[in-house]
N, C-alpha and C positions, 0 to 999 in steps of 0.2 A: 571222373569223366573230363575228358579235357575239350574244350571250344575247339572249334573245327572253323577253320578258316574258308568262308562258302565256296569260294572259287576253285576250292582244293575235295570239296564234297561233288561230282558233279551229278546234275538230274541228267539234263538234253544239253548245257553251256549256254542255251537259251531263254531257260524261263524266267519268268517275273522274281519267281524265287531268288535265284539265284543273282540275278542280274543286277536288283534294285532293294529288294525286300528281306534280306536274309537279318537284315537288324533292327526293320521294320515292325510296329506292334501299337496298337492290332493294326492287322490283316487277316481275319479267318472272316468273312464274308463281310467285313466294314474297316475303313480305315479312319485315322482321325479327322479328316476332311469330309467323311459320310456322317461323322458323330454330330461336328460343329451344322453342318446342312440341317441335320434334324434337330437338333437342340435350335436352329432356327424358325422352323417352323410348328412346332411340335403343338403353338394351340391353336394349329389351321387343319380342317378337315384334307387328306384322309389322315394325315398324322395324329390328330389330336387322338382319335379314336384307336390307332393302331398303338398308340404311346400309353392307352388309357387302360389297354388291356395288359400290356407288358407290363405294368405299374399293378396293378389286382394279380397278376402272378408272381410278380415278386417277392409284394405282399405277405401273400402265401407259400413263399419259398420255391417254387418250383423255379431252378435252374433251366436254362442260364438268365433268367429275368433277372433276375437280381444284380449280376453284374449289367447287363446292360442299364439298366434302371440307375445304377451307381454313375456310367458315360453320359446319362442323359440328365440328373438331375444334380451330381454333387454328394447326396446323402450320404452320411455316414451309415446309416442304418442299413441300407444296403451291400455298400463296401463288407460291414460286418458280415452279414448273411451270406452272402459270397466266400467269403473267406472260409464261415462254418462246414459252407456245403462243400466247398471242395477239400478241409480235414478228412470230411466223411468221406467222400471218394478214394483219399487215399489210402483211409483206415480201413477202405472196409475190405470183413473178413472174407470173403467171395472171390476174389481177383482168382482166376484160373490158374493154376501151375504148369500143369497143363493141357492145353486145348483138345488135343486126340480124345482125351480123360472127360475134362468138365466143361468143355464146349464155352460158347463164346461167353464173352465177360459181361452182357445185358445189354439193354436199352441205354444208349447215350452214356454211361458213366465216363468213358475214354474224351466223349465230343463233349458233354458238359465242364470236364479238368480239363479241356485242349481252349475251348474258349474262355474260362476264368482264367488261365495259363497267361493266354494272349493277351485280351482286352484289359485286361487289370494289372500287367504287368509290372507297369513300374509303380503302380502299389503295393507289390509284393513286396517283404523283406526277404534278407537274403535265404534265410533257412525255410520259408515258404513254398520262393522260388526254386531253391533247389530239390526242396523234395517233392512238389507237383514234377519239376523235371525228369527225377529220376521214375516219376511212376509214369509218365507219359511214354519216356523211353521205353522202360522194359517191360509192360503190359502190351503198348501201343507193337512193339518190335516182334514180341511173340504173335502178336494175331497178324501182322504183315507177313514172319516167315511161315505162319500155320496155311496162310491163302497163297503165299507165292507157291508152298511145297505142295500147293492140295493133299494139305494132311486135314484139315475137316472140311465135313461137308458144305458148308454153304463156301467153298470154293469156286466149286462148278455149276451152281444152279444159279444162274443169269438172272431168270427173270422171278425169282423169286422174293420173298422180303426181307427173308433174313441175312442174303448176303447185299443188299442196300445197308443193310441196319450196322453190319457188322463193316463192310468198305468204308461208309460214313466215318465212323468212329475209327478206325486205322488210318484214314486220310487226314483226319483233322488233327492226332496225335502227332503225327510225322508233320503236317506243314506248321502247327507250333512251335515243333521243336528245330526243326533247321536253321543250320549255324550254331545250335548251341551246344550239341555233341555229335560226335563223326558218324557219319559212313549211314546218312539218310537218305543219298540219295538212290540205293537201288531201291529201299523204300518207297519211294517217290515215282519211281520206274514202275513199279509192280502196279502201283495206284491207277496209272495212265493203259498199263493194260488192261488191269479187271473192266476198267470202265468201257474201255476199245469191246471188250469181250460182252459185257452187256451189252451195249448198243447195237452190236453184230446180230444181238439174239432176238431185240424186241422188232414185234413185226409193226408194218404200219400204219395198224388202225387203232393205235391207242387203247387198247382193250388190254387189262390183264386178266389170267389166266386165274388168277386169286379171287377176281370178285369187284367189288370197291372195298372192300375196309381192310382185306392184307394188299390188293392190288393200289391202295392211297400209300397203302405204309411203304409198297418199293419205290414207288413215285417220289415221295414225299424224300426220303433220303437216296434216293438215285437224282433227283434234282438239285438238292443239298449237296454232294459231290462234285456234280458236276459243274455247280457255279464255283465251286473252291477251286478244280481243277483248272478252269477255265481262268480263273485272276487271278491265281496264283503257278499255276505250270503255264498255262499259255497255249491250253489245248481247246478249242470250242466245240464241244461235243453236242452242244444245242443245235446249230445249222448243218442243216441235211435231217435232222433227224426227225423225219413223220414221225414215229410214235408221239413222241411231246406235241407234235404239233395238234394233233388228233386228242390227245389225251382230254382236252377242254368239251368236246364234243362227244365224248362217249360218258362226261359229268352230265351234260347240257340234255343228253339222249335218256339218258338212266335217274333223270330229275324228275322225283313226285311234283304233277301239278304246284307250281310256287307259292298259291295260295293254301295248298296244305302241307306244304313244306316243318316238320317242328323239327327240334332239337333232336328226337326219339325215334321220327320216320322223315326219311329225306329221299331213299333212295330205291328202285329196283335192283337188287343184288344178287349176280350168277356168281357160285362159288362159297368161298366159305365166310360166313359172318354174316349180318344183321343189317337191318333197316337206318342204319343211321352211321356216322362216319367218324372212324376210328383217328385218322391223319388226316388234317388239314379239313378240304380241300384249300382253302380261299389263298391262303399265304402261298403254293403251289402253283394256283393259276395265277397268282398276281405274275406272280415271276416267269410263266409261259406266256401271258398276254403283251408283258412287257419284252420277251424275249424276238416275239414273230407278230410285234404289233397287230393283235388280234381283241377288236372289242367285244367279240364273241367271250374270249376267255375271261375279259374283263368283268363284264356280265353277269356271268356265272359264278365268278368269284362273289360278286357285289348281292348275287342273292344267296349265295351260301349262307352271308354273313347279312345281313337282314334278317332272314330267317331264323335264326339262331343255331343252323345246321350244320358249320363249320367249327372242327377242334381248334383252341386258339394256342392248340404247342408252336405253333409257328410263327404264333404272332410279334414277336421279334423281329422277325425277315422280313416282314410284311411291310416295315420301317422301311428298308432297303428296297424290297422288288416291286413294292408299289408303284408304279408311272401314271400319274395324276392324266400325262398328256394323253391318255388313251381313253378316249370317250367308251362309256360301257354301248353297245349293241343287242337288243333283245333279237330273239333266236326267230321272230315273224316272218323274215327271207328266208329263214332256213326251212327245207322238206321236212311235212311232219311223218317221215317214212325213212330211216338211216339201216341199210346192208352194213357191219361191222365185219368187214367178210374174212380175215383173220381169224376169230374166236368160231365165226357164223353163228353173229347173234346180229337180230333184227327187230329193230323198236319201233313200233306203232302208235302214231298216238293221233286222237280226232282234230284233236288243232293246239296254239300255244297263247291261252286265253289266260291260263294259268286256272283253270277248274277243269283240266280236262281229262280226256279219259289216256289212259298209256298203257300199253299191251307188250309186253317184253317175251319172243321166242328165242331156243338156243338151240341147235344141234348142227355142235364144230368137234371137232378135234380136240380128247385132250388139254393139250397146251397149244393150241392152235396150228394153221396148217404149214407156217413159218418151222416151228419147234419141229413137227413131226417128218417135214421132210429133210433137215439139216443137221440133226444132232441123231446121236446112237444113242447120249446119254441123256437123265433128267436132269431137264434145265430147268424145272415148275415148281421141283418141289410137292407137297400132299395135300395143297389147299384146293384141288379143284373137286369136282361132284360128277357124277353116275346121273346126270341130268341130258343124255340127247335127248329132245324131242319135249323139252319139258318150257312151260311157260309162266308167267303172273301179270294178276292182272291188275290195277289201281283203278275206280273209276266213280264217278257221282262222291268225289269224297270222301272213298272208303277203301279201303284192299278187300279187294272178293275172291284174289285168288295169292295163294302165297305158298310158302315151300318149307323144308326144316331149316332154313336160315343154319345156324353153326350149330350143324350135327354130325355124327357119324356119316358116314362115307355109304350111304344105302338109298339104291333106287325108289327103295318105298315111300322114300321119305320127299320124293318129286313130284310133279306132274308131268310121269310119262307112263312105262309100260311095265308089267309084269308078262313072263311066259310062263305057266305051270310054277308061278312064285319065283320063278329064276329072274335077275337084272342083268345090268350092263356090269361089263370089266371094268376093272379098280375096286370095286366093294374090298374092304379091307378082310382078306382070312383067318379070323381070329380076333383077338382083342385089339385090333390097332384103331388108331383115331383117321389114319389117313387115306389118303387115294393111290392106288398100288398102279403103276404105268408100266410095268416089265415086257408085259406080254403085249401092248399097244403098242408101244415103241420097236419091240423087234418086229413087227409084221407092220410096221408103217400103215397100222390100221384106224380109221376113225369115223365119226358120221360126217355130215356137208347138208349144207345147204343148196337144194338144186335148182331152186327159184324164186326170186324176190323181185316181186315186179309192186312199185306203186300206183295208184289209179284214183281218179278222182272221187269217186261214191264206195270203193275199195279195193285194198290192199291185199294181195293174194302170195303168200311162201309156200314153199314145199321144202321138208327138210327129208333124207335119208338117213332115219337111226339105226338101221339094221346092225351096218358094219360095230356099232357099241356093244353088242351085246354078247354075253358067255356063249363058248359054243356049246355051251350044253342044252342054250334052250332051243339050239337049233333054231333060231329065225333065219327064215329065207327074204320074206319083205317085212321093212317097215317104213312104210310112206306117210307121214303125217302130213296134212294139207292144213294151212290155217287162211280163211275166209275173212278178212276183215269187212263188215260190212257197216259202213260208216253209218251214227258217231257209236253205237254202243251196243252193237251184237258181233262174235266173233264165233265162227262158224268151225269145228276140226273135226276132221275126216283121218281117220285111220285106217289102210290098207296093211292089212298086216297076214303074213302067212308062215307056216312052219312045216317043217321034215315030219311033223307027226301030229295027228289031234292035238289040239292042246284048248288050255283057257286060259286068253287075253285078258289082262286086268288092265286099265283105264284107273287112273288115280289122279284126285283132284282132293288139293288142301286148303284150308281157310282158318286163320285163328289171329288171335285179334292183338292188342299191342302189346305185351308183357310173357310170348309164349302161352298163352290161355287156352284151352280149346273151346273159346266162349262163341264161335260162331259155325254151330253144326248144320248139317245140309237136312235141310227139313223137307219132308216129303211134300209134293205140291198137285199130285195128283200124278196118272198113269205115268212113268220113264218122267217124270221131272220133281224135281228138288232145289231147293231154295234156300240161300244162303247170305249174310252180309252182317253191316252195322248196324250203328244207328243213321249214318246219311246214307248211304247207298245197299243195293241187293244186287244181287244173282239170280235168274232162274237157268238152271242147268237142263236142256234139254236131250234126253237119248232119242234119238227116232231110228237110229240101226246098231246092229242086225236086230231081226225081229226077235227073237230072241233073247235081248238086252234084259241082264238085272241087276238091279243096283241097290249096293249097301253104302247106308252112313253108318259112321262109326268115330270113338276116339282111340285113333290108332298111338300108340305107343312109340316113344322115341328117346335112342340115347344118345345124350350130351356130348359134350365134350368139356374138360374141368369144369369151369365155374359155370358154363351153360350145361345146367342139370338135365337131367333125364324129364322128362314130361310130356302130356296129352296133345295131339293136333284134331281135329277135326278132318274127319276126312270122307270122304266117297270113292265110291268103289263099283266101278261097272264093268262086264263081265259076260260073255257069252254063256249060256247058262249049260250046252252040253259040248264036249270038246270037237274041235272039227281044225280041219287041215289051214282054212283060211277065214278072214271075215273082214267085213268092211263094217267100221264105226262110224256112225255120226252124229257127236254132238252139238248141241247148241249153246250158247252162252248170252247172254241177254241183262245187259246192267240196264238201271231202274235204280228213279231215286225211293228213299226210303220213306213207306204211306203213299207210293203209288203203285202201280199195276203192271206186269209184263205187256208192252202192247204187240209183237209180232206174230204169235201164233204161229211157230215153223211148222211145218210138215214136208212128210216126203211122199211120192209114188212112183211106182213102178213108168217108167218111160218105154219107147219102142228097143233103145239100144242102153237104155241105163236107169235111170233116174230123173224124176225132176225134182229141183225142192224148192218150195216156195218162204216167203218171209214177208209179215204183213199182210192185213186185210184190206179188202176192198181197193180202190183204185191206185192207193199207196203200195201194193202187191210187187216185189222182185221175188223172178224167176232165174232157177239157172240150172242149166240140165249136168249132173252129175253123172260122171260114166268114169267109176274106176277100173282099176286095172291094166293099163296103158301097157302096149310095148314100151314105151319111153317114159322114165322115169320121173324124168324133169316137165311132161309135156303136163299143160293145167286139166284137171279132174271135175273143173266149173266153170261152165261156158254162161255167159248172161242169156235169156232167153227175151224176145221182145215181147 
């Protein structure tokens, strides 16, 4: 391989690359005057603490701490460890031949050998050097021409994680190596498009379609890219870009109470994965808060990492994207009511005391209404879920309402609807793990949100599931209405109707922190069942159709790899003989745990509908209920005086 003379490689004739930096090292997101800055201050808070963790992963070998650890302290013990880890890199047996074949070459191995590459360079010797070069090259060169040719998949799917994960690592491999063998820079080209191409696709309410723990992981290395791109091509794909800006705010919006924030539960999750965060956040928002001086994001970062809630694979960056000058902001200006109206998910919560209650509803589109009106093809990927209409709920301290977190791809497994045991489109046909989008996307079909109004004693949504569902179950309406009635009853109303009799199933989940089905819906007298922890409860109330009957049970559920197959607790409400249409209404009612439901709901017959009442005695709210609207969007619950 022969040195390529940078002027003579061109990216744009513009960039940093080329310009200034082509013999520059490091430069993959620090240069030696970011090194000397933190080696100055490294025993002052926030650095001491960000230096303290990259030091404990070094430690323990997880790349690339080690080499950083090596920039910041001197050790040789480090140096060494470094050097071991990236042997192994290049030894190892896995490297794809190729990609079409054996898909992409994993997590970080290209980005971990691009940054020991960089930052350790002129520690390398020369046979080091030149063999990290040669694998950067042609490892790195194959996944650049697999994505420019869109010969694999995560090519074309924008907003998904594995082409972040996989852009990262092709990006960082190419900007190591320029200047030091030819013809990197369409490379370099391709890089500024993918990224151009993401950013076209994310919409701008900072919601991914994944969830939090694969929607952290595209964040996490789509931010990762984008700061390389940015200091080193010279492209700023941070400004202008709502989604990042927002990103901080749908962490902020989807934060369990911060005083029950752990390690193991942190978050409300639509989509696929768990209660707790896979990537990042903290190292992520540092670098959004610092990027759109936002002490909201700051904030959020700052309780991530208090809490114990934040992955610390980032904490490296965290070195860097840290900005001390940005004073943190707690979230008490902001509305405790956020419309995310991209995904149409809409987060409720009693107030930001940090003990409080949070009510998370969803029924959007798919990959949201950005993806579904602009692309023919899938841009999401199979991490989303058969959940319109489905919700959870955190409240007194406890989760009382919860979902299959990272499982198969089945409506059953939500809080929404069953028709005649039929769900919504994407349930996977057959054995597959994922969410099937063919037949959504060619009929630009999906559900919405048709009302989100906040209010001072509460919060009222209406979402439209209909359009989610198979046409076999034949649904004509499904109106879900959810009641917030401040701080800790949540009232949903289902108008639902079908082409033929049928029997609407109403499904509601609960189980407790390890996959457990350890918190079953206990009966608590007529249509109510009762459900929680040990700090908080549930009384679940049915009061419509008259008819209404309900099963607890432990329903059954399959995994996906290492999350096994296993039991959820669940209920199961149900018109008990089939009929053309029916109007549901339950109740939902948190209570701390060793006290009492105090609201008593009921309903009666009204002149033109219903009234339903909540509470006794002169604490009593009324509100006359009259479903079935010509207008879909118009409210179904009027306050009565």
């Amino acid at each position: 391989m022969s040195k390529s003379v940078p002027c003579s490689d061109v990216i744009t004739g513009l960039t940093p690359l080329e310009e200034r930096l082509a013999g520059v090292h490091p430069r993959l997101h620090f240069r030696r005057e970011d090194i000397e800055r933190i080696r100055s201050r490294i025993g002052k808070a926030p650095d001491s603490g960000h230096a303290g963790r990259v030091l404990q992963l070094a430690d323990q070998g997880v790349m690339p701490n080690p080499a950083m650890a090596y920039l910041l302290t001197g050790e040789a013990k480090y140096l060494d460890a470094s050097l071991a880890a990236m042997r192994r890199i290049i030894e190892s047996p896995d490297w794809p031949q190729d990609l079409r074949r054996d898909g992409f070459a994993g997590h970080d191995k290209l980005y971990n050998l691009a940054l020991g590459f960089d930052w350790l360079h002129d520690e390398l010797d020369d046979a080091m050097r030149s063999r990290a070069l040669e694998c950067l090259n042609r490892n790195g060169r194959k996944h650049f021409e697999a994505l420019a040719r869109h010969e694999i998949y995560q090519a074309g799917i924008y907003t998904c994680n594995t082409l972040a994960d996989c852009l990262t690592n092709t990006a960082a491999a190419g900007m190591a190596i320029y200047g030091e063998v030819d013809d990197v820079g369409p490379w370099m080209r391709a890089v500024m498009e993918k990224v151009r191409a993401m950013t076209h696709a994310l919409a701008p309410d900072g919601v991914s379609q994944e969830g939090i723990c694969y929607g952290g992981f595209y964040t996490d290395y789509y931010v990762r890219t984008l700061d390389l791109v940015c200091d080193l091509l010279g492209w700023d794909f941070f400004q202008g870009n709502e989604h990042l800006r927002n990103v901080a705010y749908f962490y902020i919006y989807s934060m369990l109470p911060r005083r029950q924030m752990t390690e193991r539960s942190a978050h409300l999750c639509f989509g696929d994965g768990v209660r707790y965060n896979w990537h990042g956040p903290a190292h992520f928002l540092r670098k959004l808060a610092a990027v759109y001086r936002d002490p909201h994001a700051q904030w959020a970062a700052d309780v991530q990492e208090q809490t114990g809630a934040t992955r610390h694979n980032g904490a490296f960056l965290s070195l860097k994207w840290h900005d001390p000058s940005i004073a943190p902001k707690g979230p008490e200006d902001l509305p405790t009511f956020r419309h995310f109206d991209d995904k149409d998910i809409v987060m409720m919560r009693s107030d930001w005391s940090g003990d409080e209650a949070v009510f998370g509803f969803k029924c959007g589109p798919h990959a949201g209404r950005h993806a579904l009106a602009r692309y023919q093809h899938c841009i999401g990927g199979g991490h989303m879920a058969p959940d319109a209409g489905s919700f959870l709920l955190f409240a007194h301290g406890d989760w009382l309402i919860s979902d299959g977190w990272y499982a198969r791809k089945f409506t059953a497994y939500r809080n929404t609807v069953l028709v005649d045991g039929v769900g919504q489109t994407g349930e996977p046909d057959g054995p597959g793990d994922w969410f099937e989008c063919t037949e959504l996307r060619r009929e630009r079909r999906g559900p919405r949100i048709l009302r989100a109004v906040p209010g001072a004693a509460w919060d009222y949504v209406i979402g439209d599931a209909a359009p989610a569902y198979e046409k076999r179950a034949d649904l004509r309406r499904f109106l879900r209405h959810v009641l917030y009635v401040k701080p800790y009853c949540w009232v949903i109303a289902d108008e639902l109707a079908a082409g033929r009799p049928a029997t609407f199933e109403l499904l509601f989940h609960a189980f407790g922190e390890y996959f457990e089905a350890d918190r079953p819906f206990v009966p608590a007298g007529p249509g109510a069942w009762d459900t929680g922890g040990a700090n908080g409860r549930l009384r679940v109330t049915a009061l419509l159709p008259a008819d209404v009957e309900g099963v607890a049970e432990e329903q059954a559920m399959l995994g996906i790899g290492a999350h096994h197959d296993r039991l959820m607790s669940a209920l199961r409400l149900h018109n008990r003989l089939p009929a053309g249409s029916a109007v549901f209404l339950t109740v939902l009612e948190a209570y701390p745990a060793g006290g009492v439901p105090a609201l008593a709901p009921r309903v009666e017959r009204g002149r033109d509908g219903f009234v339903f009442a909540l509470g006794p005695g002169a604490g009593e709210v009324r509100f006359a209920f009259t479903p079935g609207g010509p207008d879909p969007a118009a409210p179904a619950f009027q306050p009565l005086a």
